[in-house]
N, C-alpha and C positions, 0 to 999 in steps of 0.2 A: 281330389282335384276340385277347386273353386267352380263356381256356375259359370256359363260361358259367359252370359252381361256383366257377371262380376270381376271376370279374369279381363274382359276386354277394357271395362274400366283401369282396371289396375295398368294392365299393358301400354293403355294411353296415358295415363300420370305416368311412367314409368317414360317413355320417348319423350316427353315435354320437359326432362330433367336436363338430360345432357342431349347432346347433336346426335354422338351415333353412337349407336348399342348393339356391339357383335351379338350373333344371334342362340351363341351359347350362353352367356351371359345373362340374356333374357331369359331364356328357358329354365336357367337354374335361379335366379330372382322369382319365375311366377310358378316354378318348380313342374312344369308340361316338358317337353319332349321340342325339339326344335320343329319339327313337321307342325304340333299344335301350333307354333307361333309364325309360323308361316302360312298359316289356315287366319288364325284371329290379323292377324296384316291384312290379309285380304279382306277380312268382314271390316276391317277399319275404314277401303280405299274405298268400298261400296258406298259406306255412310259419308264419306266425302274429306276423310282423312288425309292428306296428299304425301304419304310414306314413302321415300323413298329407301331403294335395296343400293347398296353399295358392294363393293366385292372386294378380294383379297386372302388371306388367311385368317383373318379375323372376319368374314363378311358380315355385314348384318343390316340396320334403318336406321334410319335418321326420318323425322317429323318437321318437312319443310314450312317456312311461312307460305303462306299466300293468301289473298283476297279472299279465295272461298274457303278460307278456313273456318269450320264448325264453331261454334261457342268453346272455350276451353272447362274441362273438365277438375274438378278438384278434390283428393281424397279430405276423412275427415281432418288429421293432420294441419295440411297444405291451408283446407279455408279455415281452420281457426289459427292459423300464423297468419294468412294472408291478412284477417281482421282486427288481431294485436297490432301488425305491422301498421293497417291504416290506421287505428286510434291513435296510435303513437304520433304519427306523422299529424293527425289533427291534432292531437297538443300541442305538440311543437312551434306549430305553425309555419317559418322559413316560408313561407311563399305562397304553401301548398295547404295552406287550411280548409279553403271551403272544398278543392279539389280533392282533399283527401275525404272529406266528408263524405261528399258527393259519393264517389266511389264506396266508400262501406256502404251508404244506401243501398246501390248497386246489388254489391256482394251479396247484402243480407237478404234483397228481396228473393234471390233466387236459391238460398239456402232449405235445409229442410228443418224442419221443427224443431228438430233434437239438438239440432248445430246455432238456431239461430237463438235458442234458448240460451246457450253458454258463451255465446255472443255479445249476446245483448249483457252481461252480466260483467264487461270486461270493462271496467273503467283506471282509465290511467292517466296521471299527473304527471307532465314534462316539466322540470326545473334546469337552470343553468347547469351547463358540464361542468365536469373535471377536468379534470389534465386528462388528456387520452393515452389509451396504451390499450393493451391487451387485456380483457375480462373474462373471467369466468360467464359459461355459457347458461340458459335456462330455460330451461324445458319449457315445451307450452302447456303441455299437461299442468305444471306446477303454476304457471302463469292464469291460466283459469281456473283452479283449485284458491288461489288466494283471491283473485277476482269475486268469486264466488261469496267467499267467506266475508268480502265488506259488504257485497249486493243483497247476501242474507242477513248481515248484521245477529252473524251467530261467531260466539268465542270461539277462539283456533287451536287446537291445544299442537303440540308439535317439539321435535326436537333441534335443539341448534346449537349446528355443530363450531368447533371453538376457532378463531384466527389460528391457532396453535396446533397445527397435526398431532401432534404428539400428547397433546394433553385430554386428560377423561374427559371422557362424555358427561353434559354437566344431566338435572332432573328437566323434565318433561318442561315448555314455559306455556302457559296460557295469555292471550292476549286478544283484546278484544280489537280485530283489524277494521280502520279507516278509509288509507288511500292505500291502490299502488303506484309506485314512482319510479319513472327512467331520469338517471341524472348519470350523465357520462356515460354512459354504454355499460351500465350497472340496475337492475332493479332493488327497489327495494319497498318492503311495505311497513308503514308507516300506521303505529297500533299504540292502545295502554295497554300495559303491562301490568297483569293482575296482580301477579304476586310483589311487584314491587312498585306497584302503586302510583308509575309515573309514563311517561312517553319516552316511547321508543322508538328508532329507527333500524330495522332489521335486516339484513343483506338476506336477498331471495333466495340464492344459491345455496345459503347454508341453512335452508330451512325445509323441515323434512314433518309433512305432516301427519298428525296422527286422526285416526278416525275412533268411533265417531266425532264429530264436531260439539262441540260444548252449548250451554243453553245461547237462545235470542238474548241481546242487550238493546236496551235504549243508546244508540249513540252521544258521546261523550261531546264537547264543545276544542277544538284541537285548539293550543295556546297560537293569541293572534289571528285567529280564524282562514290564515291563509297558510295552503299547504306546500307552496312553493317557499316562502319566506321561512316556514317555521323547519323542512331543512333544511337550506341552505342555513338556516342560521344555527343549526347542530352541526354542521359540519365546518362552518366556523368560529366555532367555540362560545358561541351564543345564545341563548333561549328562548329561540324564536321569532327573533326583531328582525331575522336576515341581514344585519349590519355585522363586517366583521369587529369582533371586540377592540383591536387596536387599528390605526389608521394615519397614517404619514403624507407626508408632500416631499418630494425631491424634486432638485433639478437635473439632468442627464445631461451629457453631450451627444445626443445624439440624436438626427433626426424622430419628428413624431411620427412619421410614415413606418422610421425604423421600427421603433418602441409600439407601435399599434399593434402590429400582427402579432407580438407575444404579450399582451396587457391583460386580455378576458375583460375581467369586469372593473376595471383600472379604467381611473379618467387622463387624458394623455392631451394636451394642449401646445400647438407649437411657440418656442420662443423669439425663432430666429432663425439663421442657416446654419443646422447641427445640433442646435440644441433644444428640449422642451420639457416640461413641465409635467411631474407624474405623480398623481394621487391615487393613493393605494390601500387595501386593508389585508390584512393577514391572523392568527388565531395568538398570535405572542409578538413581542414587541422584535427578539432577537429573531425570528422567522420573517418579520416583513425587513430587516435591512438584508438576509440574505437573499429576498427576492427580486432585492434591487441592484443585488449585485451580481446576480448570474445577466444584467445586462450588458456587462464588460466595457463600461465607461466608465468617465468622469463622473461626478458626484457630488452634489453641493445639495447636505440635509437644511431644507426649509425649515423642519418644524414635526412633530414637536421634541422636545426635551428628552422624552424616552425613546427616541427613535434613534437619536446622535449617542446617545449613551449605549444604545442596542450595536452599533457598530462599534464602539470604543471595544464591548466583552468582547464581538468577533473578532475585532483585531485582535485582542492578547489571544484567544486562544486557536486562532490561526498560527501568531506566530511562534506559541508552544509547540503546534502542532510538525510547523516546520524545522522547527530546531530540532524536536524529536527524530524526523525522517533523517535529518543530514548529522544528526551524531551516530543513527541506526548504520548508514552509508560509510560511516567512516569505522567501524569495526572490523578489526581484524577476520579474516576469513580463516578457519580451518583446511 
């Protein structure tokens, strides 16, 4: 059985989670007996905890607000999320930069050595998002593990694993890590690549590391010198300039107020009533006319040359596509 300052710790991170925690529940999370947790409840209400007991079949506390609420408590877990969370938010900025600051300050003065050591060691680069959706999740363990590895500026040696479930496990990669980066609700860390001698951009998820850690490196000069620009522009098909490789003008029929909210990083100018003006880049020529056309209007290509030609191949093989479906339609059924 844990120490009682320890288990009472725990019990309090444990009420600050959710509203209310039946009191078997508790007992089998801090693995005591319900009688103990009705004993540490009370050494909580002493210290000025404002616990409330609910009843029912499921009876059990809930951990009210109020005024004289104690300072909150944090396991190690909790404040090294809590401090990823704020550096993020001070990359980002949205509004909240110096306030996020401020607050890690905060955080860290009241931390202890050991926490504020792998704290401080957390550096992270916000770039523009992606499309949002659902992501793979990432441990914080592994989030300060790679933090680490560019604070020490020691090679990473590590396994990674393929886009492909199904395919081998490829050899061990080493790489000597720079940034790490949130872009879309994705991390990734951003390294040269020893063995193949160039920059890489590595999804964190799929990266599994190995110990020990490889020798210290002088850090390398990252191409264009800025680590926002240099992935976005890997992730649109560029080397580093952050421009995407191809880049169009259309006209739309359809309000700019419309066309804004789904633009991103699209410049969008009103023409008139209904219609405006939309400059855009994309990684291929036929990918920027399809992104013009999931806006389901009218269409009049400005410019240039390989953009009206990028919609010409959509069309033919749209309308392959559709004569396929409606000859598929028209077969005889068994």
């Amino acid at each position: 059985m844990p120490k009682t300052s320890a288990r009472l710790l725990s019990l309090l991170s444990l009420l600050q989670v959710r509203r209310d925690w039946p009191g078997a529940l508790l007992a089998e999370r801090l693995g005591v007996s319900p009688r103990t947790v009705r004993r540490d409840v009370d050494r909580l209400r002493e210290l000025g905890y404002p616990i409330a007991a609910f009843k029912g079949p499921d009876g059990g506390y809930r951990l009210d607000a109020g005024s004289r609420l104690p300072p909150l408590l944090f396991d190690d877990g909790q404040a090294v999320a809590l401090a990823v969370a704020l550096r993020t938010a001070a990359a980002t900025g949205a509004g909240i930069r110096e306030d996020a600051a401020r607050a890690l300050a905060t955080v860290r003065q009241v931390m202890p050595a050991r926490l504020r050591h792998r704290v401080d060691a957390v550096r992270v680069t916000a770039v523009e998002p992606s499309a949002a959706g659902p992501h793979p999740s990432v441990g914080g363990a592994l989030l300060m593990t790679l933090s680490a590895a560019v604070h020490a500026r020691e090679v990473l040696r590590f396994d990674y694993a393929s886009a492909d479930p199904s395919a081998a496990a490829g050899p061990p990669r080493r790489a000597e890590p720079h940034h790490l980066v949130s872009r879309g609700g994705r991390w990734y860390l951003v390294a040269f690549d020893l063995d193949r001698a160039d920059w890489r951009t590595f999804r964190a998820d799929r990266i599994t590391p190995r110990t020990p850690a490889g020798p210290r490196f002088a850090p390398r000069e990252l191409p264009g010198g800025d680590v926002a620009a240099f992935v976005n522009g890997r992730f649109r098909g560029a080397d580093g300039t952050g421009e995407w490789p191809c880049r169009g003008e259309v006209i739309l029929d359809l309000p700019a107020a419309t066309v804004s909210r789904h633009a991103h990083d699209a410049v969008v100018e009103e023409l008139g009533p209904g219609r405006c003006r939309l400059v855009l880049g994309s990684w291929s020529w036929p990918a920027l006319a399809a992104a013009v056309g999931r806006f389901d209007a009218g269409i009049e290509v400005v410019g240039p040359p390989e953009l009206r030609d990028a919609f010409a191949l959509l069309a033919r093989r749209y309308a392959r596509a559709a004569a396929g479906a409606a000859e598929w339609a028209a077969r005889p059924r068994p």
